[in-house]
C-alpha positions as CSV (number, residue, x, y, z in Angstrom):
1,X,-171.5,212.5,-97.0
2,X,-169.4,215.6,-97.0
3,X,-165.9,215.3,-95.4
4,X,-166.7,217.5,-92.2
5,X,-169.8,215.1,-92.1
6,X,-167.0,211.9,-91.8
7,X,-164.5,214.0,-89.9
8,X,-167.3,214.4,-87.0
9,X,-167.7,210.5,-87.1
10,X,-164.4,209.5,-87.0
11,X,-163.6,211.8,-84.0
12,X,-166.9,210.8,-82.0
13,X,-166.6,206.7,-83.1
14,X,-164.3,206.0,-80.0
15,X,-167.5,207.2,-77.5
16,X,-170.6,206.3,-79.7
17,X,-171.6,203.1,-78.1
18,X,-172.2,204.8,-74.7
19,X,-175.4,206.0,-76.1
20,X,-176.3,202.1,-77.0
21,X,-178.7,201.8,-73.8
22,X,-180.5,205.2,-75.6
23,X,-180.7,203.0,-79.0
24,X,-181.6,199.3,-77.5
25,X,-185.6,199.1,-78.1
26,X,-185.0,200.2,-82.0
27,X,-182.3,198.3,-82.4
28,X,-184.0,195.1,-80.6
29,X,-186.8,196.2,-82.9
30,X,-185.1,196.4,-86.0
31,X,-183.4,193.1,-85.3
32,X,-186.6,191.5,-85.0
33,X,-188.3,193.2,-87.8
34,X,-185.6,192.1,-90.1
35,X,-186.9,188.3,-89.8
36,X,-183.4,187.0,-90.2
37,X,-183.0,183.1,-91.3
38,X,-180.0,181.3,-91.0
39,X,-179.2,181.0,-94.7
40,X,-179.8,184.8,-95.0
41,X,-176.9,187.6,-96.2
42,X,-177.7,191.1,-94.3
43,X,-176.2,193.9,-95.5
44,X,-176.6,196.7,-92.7
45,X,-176.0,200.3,-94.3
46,X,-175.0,202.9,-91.8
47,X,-173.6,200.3,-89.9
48,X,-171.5,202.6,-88.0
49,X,-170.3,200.5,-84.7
50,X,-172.1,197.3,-85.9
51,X,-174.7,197.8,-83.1
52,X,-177.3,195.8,-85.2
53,X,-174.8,193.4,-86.4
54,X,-173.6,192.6,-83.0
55,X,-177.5,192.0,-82.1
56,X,-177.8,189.9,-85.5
57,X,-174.8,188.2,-84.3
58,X,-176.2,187.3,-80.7
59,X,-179.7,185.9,-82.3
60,X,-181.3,182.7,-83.2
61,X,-181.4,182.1,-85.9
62,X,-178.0,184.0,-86.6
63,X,-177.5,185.0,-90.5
64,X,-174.8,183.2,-92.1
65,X,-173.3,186.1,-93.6
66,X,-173.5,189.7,-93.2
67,X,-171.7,192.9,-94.5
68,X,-171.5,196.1,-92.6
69,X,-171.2,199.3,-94.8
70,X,-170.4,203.0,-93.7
71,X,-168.3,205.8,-94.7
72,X,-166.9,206.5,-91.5
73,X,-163.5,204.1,-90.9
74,X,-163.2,205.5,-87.6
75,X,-166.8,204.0,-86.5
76,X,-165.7,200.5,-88.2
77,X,-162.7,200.8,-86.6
78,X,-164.5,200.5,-82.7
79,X,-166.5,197.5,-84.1
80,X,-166.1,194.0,-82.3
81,X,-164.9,190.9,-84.1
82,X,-167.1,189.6,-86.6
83,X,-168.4,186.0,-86.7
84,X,-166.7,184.2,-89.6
85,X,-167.7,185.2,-93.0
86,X,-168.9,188.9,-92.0
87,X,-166.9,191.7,-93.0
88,X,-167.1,195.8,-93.2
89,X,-166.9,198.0,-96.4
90,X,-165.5,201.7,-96.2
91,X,-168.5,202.5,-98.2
92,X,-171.4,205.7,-99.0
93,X,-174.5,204.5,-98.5
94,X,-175.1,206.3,-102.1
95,X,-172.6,204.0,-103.8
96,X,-172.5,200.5,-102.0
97,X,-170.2,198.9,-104.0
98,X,-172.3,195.3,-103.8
99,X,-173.5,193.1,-106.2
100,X,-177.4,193.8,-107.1
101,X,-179.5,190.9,-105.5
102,X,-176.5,189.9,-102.9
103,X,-178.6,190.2,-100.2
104,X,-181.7,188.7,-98.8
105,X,-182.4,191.8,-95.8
106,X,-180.8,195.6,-95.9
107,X,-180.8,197.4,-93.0
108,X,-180.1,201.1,-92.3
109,X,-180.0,203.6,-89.7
């Protein structure tokens, strides 16, 4: 992602989740098409605000661990508290710096 590309993010992460309500049907969508388990580790690429995390979060069964991943710090920056054992990467989505195999569903946006 070039830098204007992150720039943009950063300077429009404190107003993105106002278009959530724009978002919620693919996001419920996704959430259910991900088939999460309880003993599952998501990794959500993109994550940007943690929109699907915080619907990943809110569900039965709720993963035990998940890791959000984008190159924007501003849009991980308006994300809500994490459940315990979740965490963000500053991350490209070209260069995840994870483990191959760590994860039993990937998402991304």
């Amino acid at each position: 992602m070039s830098r204007a590309a992150i720039e943009t993010w950063d300077r429009n992460a404190p107003h993105y989740d106002a278009q959530e309500r724009l978002e919620a049907r693919a996001l419920d969508t996704a959430h259910r098409l991900a088939g999460l388990r309880s003993d599952d580790t998501l990794v959500d690429v993109g994550t940007g605000t943690g929109l699907l995390l915080r619907r990943a979060a809110a569900g039965r069964p709720r993963p035990a661990r998940a890791i959000g991943v984008d190159r924007s710090e501003g849009m991980l920056a308006e994300m809500r508290e994490l459940p315990a054992g979740w965490s963000v990467v500053v991350a490209d989505a070209a260069a995840v710096p994870l483990d191959d195999g760590c994860a039993d569903v990937v998402t991304c946006a």
